[in-house]
C-alpha positions as protocol buffer text, in pm:
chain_id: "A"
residue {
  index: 1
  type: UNK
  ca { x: -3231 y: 2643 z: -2841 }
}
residue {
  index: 2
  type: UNK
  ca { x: -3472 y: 2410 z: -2899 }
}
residue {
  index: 3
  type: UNK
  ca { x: -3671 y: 2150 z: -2649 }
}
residue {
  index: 4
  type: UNK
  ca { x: -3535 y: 1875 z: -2851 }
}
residue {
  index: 5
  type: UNK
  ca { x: -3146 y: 2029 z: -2839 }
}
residue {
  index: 6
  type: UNK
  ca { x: -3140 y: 2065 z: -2514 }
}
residue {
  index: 7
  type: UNK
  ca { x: -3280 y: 1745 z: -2465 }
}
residue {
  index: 8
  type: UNK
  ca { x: -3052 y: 1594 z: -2635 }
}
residue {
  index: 9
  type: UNK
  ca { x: -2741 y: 1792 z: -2511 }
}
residue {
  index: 10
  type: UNK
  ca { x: -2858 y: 1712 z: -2120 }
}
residue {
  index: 11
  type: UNK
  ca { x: -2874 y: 1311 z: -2224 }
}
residue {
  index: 12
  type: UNK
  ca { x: -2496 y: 1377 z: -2371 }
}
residue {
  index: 13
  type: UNK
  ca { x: -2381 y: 1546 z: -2073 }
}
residue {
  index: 14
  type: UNK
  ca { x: -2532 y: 1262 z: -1794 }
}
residue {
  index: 15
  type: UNK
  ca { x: -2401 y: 1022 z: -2027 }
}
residue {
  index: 16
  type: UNK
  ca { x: -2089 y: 1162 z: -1978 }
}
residue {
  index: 17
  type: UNK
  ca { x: -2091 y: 1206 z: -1624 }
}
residue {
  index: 18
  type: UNK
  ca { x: -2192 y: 820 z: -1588 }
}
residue {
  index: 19
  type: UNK
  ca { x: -1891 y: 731 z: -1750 }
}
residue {
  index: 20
  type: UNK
  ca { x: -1728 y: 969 z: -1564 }
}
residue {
  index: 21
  type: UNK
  ca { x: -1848 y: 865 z: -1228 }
}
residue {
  index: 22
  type: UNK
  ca { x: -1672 y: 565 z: -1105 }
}
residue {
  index: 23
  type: UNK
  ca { x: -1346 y: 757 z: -1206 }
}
residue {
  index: 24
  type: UNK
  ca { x: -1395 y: 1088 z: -975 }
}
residue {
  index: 25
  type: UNK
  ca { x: -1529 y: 832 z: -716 }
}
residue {
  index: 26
  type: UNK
  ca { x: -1235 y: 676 z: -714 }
}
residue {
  index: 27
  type: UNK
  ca { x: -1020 y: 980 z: -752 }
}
residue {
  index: 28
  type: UNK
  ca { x: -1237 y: 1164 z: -441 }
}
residue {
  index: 29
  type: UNK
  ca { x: -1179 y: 825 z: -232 }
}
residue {
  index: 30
  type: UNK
  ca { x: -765 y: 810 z: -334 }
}
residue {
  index: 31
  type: UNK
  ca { x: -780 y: 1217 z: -227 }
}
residue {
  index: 32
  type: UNK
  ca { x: -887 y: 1136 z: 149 }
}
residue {
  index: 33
  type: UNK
  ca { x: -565 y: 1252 z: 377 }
}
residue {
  index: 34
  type: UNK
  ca { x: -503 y: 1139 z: 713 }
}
residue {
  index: 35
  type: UNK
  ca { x: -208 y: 1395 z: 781 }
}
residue {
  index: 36
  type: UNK
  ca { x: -375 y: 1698 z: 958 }
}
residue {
  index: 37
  type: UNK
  ca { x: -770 y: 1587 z: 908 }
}
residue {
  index: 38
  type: UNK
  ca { x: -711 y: 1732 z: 525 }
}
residue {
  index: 39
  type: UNK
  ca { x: -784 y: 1665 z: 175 }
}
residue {
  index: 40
  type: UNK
  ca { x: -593 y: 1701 z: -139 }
}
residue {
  index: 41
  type: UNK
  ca { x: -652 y: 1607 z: -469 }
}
residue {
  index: 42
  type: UNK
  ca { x: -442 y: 1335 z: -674 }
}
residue {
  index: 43
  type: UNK
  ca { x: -532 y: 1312 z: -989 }
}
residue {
  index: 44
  type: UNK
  ca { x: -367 y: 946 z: -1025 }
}
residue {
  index: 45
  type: UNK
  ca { x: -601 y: 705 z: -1289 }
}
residue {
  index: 46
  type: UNK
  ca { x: -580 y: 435 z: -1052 }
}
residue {
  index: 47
  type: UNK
  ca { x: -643 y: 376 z: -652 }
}
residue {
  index: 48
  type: UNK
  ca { x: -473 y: 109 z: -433 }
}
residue {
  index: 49
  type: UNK
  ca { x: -572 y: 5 z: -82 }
}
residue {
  index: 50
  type: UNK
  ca { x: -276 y: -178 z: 129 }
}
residue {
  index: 51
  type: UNK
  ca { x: -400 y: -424 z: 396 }
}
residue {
  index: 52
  type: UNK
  ca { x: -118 y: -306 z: 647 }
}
residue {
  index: 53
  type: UNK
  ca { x: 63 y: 0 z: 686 }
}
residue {
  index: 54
  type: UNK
  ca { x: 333 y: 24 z: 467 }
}
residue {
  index: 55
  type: UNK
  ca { x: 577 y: 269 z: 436 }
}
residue {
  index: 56
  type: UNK
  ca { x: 638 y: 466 z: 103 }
}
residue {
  index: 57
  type: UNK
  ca { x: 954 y: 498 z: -34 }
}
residue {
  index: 58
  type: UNK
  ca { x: 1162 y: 753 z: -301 }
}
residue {
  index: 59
  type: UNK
  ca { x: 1229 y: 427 z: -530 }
}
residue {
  index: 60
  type: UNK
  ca { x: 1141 y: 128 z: -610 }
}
residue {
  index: 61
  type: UNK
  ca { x: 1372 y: -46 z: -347 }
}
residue {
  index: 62
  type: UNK
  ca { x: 1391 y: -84 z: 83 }
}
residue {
  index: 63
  type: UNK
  ca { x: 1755 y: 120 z: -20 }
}
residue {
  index: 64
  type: UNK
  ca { x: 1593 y: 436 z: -77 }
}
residue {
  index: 65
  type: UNK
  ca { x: 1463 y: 679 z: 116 }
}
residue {
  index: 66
  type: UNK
  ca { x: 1143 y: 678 z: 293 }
}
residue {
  index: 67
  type: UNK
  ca { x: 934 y: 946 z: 257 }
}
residue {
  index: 68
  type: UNK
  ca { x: 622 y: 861 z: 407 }
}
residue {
  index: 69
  type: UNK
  ca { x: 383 y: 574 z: 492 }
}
residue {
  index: 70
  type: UNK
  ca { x: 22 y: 508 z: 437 }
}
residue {
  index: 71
  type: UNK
  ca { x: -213 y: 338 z: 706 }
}
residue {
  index: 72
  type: UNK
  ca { x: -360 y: -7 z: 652 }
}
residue {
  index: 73
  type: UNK
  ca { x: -735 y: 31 z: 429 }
}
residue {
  index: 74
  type: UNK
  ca { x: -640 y: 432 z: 301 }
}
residue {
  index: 75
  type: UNK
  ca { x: -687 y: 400 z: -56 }
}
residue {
  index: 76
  type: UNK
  ca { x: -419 y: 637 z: -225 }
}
residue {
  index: 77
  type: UNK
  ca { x: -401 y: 773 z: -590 }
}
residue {
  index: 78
  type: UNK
  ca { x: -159 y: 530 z: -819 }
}
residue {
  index: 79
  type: UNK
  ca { x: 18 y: 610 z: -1181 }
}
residue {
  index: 80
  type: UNK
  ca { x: 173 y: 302 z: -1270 }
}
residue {
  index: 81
  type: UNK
  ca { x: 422 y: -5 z: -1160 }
}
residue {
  index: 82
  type: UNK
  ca { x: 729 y: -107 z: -1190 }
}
residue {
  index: 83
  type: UNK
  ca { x: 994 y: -372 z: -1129 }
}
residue {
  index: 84
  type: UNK
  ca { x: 1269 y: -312 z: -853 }
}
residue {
  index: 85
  type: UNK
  ca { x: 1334 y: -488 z: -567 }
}
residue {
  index: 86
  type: UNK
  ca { x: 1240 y: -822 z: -429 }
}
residue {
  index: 87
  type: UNK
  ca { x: 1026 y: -821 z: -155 }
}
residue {
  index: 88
  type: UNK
  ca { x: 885 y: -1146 z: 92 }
}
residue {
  index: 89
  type: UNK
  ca { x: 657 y: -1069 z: 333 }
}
residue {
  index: 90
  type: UNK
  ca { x: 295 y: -1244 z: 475 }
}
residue {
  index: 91
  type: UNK
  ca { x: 389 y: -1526 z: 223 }
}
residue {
  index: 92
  type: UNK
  ca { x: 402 y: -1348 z: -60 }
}
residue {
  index: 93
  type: UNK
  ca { x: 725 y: -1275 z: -249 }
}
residue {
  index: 94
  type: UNK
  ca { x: 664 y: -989 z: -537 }
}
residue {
  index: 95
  type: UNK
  ca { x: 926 y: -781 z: -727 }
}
residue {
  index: 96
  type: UNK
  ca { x: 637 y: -498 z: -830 }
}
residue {
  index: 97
  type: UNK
  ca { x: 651 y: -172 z: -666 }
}
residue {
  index: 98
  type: UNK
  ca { x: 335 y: 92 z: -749 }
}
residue {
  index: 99
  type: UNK
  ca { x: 403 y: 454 z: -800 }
}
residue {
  index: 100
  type: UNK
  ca { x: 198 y: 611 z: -616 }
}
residue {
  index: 101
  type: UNK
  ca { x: 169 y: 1027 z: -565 }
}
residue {
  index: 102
  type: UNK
  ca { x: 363 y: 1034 z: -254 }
}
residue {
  index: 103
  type: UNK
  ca { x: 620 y: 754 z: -320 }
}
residue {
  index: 104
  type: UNK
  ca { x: 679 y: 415 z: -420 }
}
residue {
  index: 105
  type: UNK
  ca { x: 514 y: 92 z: -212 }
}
residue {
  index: 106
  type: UNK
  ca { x: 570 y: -239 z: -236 }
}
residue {
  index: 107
  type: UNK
  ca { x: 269 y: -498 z: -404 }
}
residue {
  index: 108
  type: UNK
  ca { x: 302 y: -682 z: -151 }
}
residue {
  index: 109
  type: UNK
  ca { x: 153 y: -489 z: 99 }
}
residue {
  index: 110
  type: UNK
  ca { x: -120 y: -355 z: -171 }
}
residue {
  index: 111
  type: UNK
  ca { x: -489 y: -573 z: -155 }
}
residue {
  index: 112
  type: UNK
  ca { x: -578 y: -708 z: -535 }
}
residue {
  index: 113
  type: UNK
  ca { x: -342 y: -907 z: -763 }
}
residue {
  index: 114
  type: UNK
  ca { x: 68 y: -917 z: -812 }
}
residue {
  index: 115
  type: UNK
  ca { x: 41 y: -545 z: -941 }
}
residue {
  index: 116
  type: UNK
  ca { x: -186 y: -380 z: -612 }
}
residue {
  index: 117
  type: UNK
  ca { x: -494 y: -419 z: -882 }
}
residue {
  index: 118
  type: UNK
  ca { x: -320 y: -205 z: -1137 }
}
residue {
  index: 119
  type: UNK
  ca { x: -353 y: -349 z: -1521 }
}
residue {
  index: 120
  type: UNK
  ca { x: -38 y: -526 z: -1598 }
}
residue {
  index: 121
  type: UNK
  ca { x: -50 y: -302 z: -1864 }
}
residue {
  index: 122
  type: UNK
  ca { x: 5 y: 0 z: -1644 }
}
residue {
  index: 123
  type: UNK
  ca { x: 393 y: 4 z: -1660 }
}
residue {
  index: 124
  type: UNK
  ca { x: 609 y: 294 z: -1559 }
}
């Protein structure tokens, strides 16, 4: 291989890691796990940070089972939103509920805009 090949195939592959980057950040932050001091990996596109602990839920919907909760300022791994129930809380009063890899969580409880900082493109 040539100087100039490699050269050129090292300033593809940082290029690609620099895109790259602010996604694993993101995905190495969401993958911090309070149960039992461990770490797993979700390999969500998005991360969401709730400003109180909210519990996580089976649906989209107080009805359903809860299966979980996450602690106020732990960034988790998030897929997508969707509509479901109605929830009021802290003065806020959202109907978006963020699929997240353990559960479903209410917007309301997630920091960012009406969808927890998810596009409003991201739908379920």
């Amino acid at each position: 291989m040539s100087t100039r090949t490699f050269a050129r195939a090292a300033l593809v592959g940082a290029g690609a890691l620099a895109l790259l980057g602010p996604l694993t950040a993101a995905t190495a932050v969401a993958a911090s796990d309070a149960d039992g001091g461990g770490a797993r990996i979700m390999a969500a596109p998005y991360a969401v940070v709730p400003y109180e602990t909210v519990n996580v839920r089976s649906g989209p919907a107080r009805s359903y089972d809860k299966v979980g909760s996450v602690a106020a300022n732990q960034p988790r791994g998030a897929y997508c939103w969707v509509h479901g129930e109605t929830i009021s809380d802290n003065g806020y009063t959202n109907n978006v509920w963020v699929k997240l890899v353990e559960g479903y969580v209410s917007a309301v409880y997630l920091k960012g805009n009406e969808y927890g900082d998810l596009p409003a493109s991201a739908t379920c």
